[in-house]
C-alpha positions in Angstrom: 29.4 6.1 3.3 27.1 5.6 -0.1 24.6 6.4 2.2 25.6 9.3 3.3 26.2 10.0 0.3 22.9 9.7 -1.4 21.2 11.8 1.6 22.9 14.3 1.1 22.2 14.6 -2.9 18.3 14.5 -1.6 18.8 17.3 0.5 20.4 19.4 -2.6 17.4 18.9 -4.4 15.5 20.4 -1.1 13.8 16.8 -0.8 13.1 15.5 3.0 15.1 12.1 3.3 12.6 9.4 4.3 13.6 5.7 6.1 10.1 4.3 5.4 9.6 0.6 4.9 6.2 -0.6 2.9 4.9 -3.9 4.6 2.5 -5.1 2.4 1.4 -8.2 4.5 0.7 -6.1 7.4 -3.4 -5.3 7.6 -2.5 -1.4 7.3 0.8 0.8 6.2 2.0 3.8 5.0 3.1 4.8 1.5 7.0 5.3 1.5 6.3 8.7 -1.2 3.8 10.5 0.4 3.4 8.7 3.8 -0.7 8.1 3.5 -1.0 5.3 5.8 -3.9 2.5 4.1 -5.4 -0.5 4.1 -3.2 -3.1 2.5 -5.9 -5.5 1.4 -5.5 -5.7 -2.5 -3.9 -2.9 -2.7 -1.5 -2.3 -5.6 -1.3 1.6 -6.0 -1.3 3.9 -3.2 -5.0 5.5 -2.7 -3.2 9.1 -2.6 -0.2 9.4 -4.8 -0.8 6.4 -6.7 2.7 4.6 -6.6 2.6 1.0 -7.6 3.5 -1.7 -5.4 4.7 -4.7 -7.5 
């Protein structure tokens, strides 16, 4: 239900709802925000968007 609840609150705001995990130990994955998919080697910002991975 909160679920629901929060994708549809994303789709008010005309945003697409994502179900993107970030795997940070993998060799290579893809940013959650804008879904550039990198190399994870000492990576802590995405090369694209520039999120930060803590």
């Amino acid at each position: 239900m909160h679920r629901q609840h929060l994708e549809q609150m994303v789709a008010r705001e005309g945003l697409p709802v994502r179900d993107v995990v970030c795997d940070l130990d993998a060799e290579e994955t893809q940013c959650p925000a804008c879904l550039t998919t990198f190399k994870t080697a000492g990576v802590r910002r995405c090369p694209s968007c520039s999120l930060r991975f803590y």
